[in-house]
MARGUPA-986227 format. One line per 10 residues: number of its first residue (from 1); for each residue z, y, x of N, C-alpha, C. Coordinates in steps of 0.1 Angstrom, whole numbers, plus 5000, padded with zeros to 4 digits. Layout:
MARGUPA-986227
NUM	Z,Y,X,Z,Y,X,Z,Y,X | ...
END
This chain:
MARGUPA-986227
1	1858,8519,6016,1867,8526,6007,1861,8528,5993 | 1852,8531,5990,1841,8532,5980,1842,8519,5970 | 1837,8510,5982,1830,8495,5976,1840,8483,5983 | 1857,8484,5979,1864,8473,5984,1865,8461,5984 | 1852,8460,5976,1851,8441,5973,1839,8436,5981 | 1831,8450,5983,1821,8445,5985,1818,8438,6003 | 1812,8428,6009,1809,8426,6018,1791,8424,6025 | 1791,8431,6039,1778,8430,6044,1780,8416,6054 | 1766,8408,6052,1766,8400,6063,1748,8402,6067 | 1750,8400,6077,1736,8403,6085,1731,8387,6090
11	1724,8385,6090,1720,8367,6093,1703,8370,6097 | 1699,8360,6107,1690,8360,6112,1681,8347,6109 | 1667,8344,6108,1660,8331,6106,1648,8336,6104 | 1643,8325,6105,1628,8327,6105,1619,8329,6092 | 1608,8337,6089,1608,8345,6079,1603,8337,6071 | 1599,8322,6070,1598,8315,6056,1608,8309,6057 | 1620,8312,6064,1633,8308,6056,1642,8315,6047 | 1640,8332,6057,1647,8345,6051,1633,8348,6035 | 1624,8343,6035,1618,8345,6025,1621,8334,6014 | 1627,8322,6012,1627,8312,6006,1645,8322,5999
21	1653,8325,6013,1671,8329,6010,1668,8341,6002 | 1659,8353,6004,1653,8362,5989,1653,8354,5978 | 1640,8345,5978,1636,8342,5963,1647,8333,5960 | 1659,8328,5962,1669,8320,5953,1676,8330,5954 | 1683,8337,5961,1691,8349,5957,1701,8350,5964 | 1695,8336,5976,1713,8337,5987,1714,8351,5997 | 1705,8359,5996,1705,8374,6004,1698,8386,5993 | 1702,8393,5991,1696,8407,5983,1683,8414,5990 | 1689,8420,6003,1674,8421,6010,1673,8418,6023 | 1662,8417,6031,1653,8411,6038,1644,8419,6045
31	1641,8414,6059,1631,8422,6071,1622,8409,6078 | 1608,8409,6070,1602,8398,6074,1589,8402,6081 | 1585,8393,6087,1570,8397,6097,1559,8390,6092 | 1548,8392,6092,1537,8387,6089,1540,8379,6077 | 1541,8388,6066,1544,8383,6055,1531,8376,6044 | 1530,8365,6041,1517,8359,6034,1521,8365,6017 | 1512,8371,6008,1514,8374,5998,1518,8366,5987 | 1529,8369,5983,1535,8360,5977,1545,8366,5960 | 1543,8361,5948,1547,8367,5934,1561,8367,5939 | 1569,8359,5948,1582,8358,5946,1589,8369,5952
41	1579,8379,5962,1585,8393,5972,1582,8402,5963 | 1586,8412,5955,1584,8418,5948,1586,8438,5959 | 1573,8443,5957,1575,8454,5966,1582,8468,5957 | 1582,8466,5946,1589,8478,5935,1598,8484,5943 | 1610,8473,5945,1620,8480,5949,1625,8487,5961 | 1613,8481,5967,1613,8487,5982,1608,8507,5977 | 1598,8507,5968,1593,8520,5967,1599,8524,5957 | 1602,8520,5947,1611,8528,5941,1619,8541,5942 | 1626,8542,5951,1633,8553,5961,1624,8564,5962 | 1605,8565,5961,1594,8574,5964,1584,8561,5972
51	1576,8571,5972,1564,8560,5974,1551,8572,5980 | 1544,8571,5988,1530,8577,5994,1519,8565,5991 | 1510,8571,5985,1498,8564,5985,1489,8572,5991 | 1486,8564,6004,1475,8574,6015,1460,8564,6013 | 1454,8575,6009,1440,8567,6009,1430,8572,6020 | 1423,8565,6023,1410,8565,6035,1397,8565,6026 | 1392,8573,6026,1381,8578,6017,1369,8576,6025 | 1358,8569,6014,1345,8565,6018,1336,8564,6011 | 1322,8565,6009,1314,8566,5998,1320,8554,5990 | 1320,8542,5996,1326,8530,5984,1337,8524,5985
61	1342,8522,5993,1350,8513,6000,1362,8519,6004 | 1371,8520,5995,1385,8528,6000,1398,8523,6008 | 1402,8524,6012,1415,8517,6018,1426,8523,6021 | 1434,8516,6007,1451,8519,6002,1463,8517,6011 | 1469,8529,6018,1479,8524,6021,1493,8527,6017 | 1501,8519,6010,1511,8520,6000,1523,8524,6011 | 1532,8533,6015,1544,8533,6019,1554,8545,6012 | 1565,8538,6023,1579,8549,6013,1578,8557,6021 | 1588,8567,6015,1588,8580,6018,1589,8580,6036 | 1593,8572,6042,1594,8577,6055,1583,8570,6062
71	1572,8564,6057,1562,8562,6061,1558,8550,6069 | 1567,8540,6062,1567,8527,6064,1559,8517,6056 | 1545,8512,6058,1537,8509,6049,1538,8496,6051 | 1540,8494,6033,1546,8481,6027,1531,8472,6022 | 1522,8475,6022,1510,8472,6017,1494,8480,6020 | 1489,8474,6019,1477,8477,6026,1467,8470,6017 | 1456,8477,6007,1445,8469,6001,1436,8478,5999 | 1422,8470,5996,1406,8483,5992,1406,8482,5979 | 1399,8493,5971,1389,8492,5963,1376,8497,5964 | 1368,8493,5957,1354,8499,5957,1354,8509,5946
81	1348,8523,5949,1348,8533,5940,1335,8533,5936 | 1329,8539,5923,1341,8537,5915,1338,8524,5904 | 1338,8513,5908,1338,8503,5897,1356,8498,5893 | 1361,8501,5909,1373,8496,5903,1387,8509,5901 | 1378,8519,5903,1388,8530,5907,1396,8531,5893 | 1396,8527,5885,1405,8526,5870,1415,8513,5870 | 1413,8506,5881,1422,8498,5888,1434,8504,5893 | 1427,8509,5903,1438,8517,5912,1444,8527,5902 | 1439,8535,5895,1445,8545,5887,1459,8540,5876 | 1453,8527,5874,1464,8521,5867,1473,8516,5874
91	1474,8516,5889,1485,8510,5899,1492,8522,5900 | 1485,8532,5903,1491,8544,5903,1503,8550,5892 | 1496,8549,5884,1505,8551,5870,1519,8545,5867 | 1515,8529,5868,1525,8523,5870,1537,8525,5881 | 1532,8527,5893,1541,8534,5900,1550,8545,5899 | 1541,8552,5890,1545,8568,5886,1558,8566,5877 | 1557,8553,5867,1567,8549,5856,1580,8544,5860 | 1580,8536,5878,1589,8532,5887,1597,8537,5894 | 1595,8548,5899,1592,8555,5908,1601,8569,5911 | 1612,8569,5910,1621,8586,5909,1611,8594,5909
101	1617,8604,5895,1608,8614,5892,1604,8626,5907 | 1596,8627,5909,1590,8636,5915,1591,8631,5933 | 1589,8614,5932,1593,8607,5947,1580,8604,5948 | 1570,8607,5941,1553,8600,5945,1550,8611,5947 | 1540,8603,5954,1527,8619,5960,1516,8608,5966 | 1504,8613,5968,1490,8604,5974,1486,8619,5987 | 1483,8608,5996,1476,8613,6005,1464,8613,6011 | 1458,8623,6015,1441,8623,6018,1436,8628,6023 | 1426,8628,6032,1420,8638,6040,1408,8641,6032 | 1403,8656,6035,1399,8663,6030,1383,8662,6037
111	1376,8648,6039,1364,8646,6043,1352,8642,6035 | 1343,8653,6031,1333,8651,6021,1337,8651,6007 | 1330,8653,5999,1333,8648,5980,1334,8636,5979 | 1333,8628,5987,1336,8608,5978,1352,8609,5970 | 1362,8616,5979,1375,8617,5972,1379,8626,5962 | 1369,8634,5958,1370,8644,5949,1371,8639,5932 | 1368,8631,5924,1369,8623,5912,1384,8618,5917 | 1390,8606,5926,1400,8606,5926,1410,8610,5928 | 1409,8628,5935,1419,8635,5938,1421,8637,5923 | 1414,8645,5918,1417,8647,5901,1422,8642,5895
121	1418,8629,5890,1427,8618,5882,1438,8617,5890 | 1443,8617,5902,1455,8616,5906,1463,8631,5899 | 1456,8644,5903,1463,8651,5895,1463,8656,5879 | 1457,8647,5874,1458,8648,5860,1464,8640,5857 | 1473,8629,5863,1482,8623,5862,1495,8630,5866 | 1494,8640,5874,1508,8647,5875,1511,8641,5891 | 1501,8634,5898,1510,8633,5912,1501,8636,5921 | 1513,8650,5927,1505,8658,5939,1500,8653,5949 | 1492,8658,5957,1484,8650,5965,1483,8662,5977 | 1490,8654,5988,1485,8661,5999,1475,8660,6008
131	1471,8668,6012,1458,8668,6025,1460,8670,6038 | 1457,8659,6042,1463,8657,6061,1451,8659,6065 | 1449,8669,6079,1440,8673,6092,1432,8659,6095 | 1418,8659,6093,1412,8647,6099,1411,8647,6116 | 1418,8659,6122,1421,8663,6135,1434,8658,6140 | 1440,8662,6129,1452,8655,6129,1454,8638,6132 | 1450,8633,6122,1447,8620,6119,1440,8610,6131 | 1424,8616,6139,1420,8613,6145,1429,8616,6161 | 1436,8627,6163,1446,8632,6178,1458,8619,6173 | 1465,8616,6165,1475,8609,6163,1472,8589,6164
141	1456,8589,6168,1450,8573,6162,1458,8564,6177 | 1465,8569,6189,1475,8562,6200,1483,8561,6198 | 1491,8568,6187,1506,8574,6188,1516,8565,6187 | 1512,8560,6170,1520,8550,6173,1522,8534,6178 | 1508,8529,6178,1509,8515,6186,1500,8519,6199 | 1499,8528,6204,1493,8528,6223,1478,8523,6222 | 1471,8519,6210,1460,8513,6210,1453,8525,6204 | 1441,8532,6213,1428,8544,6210,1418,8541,6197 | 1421,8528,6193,1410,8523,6182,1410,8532,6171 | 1401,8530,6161,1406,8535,6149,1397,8528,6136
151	1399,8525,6130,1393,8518,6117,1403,8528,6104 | 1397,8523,6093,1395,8525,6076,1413,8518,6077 | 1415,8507,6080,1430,8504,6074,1440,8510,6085 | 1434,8514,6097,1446,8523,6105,1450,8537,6102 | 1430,8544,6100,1436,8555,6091,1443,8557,6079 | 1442,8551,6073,1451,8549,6057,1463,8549,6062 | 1469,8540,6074,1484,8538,6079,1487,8553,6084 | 1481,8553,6089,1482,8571,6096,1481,8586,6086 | 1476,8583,6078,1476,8594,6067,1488,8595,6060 | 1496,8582,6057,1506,8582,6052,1517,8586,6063
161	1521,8583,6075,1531,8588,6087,1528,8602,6089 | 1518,8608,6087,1512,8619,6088,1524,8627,6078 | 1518,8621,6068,1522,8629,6055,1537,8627,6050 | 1545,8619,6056,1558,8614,6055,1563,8622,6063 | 1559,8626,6075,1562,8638,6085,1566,8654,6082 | 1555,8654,6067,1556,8668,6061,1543,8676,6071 | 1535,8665,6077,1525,8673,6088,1511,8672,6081 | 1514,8675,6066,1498,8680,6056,1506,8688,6051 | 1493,8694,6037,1494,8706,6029,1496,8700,6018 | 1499,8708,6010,1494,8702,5988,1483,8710,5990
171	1474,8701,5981,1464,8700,5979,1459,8709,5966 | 1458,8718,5965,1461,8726,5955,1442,8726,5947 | 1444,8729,5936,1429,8725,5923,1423,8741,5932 | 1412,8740,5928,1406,8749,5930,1403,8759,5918 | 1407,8772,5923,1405,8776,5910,1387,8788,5910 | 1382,8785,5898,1367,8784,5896,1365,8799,5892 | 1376,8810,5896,1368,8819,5895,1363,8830,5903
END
């Protein structure tokens, strides 16, 4: 009633075909599996809408996990802190520029000072950061694929479902007096 002209078609194929039917333009959007990284899949628009950046904190070695608000992670990558952490802060940013106002936030568990330099620059940028239960985190590592393991890129996955849940805090500055 809305949109009288408009029409949905749903079509099915295999994902370096439905990825080839993206990049010419014969389909708008797309549900692809084991996707190889590629300039022509552009993830903006998927996060655009809001976006969680859950990080897994470690003396050096961090691991990013990019999802939207309902906690569907669109990307997955490390940095090493802090040589490249002005890397990541500039991804951040840019996101921030993309991004409906007040649809970011970063998430983090609250283990040791390694994350303490980039909680701050996150909030001196203006985007809140929540703190998810390492209890939490660690009770939830079955939940959702049935597998007990747990590594640096699962937690990251999990910090963000965590926190898409609304099942952390804000992470509030400490105040020094």
């Amino acid at each position: 009633e809305r949109l009288p002209n408009a029409t949905l078609s749903v079509v099915e194929g295999l994902s370096t075909y439905v990825l080839e039917w993206l990049a010419i333009g014969r389909v708008d959007c797309a549900v692809v599996y084991n996707v190889t990284p590629s300039a022509a899949v552009d993830l903006l628009p998927v996060l655009a809408a809001g976006c969680i950046v859950a990080l897994d904190v470690a003396k050096a070695k961090f691991v990013v996990a990019l999802a939207t608000l309902s906690g569907e992670v669109v990307k997955l990558f490390r940095f090493e802190h802090p040589t490249e952490s002005r890397v990541f802060l500039s991804l951040v940013d840019a996101l921030r520029g993309h991004v409906e106002p007040g649809k970011l936030r970063a998430a983090m568990e609250p283990t040791g000072t390694y994350g303490d330099a980039i909680r701050h620059q996150l909030g001196a940028m203006g985007v809140p950061v929540c703190m998810v239960s390492p209890k939490r985190t660690h009770d939830s590592r079955e939940v959702f694929d049935g597998v007990p393991s747990m590594h640096d890129p699962k937690s990251a996955v999990l910090i963000a479902k965590l926190c898409s849940m609304d099942l952390s805090s804000q992470w509030l500055p400490r105040s020094d007096a």
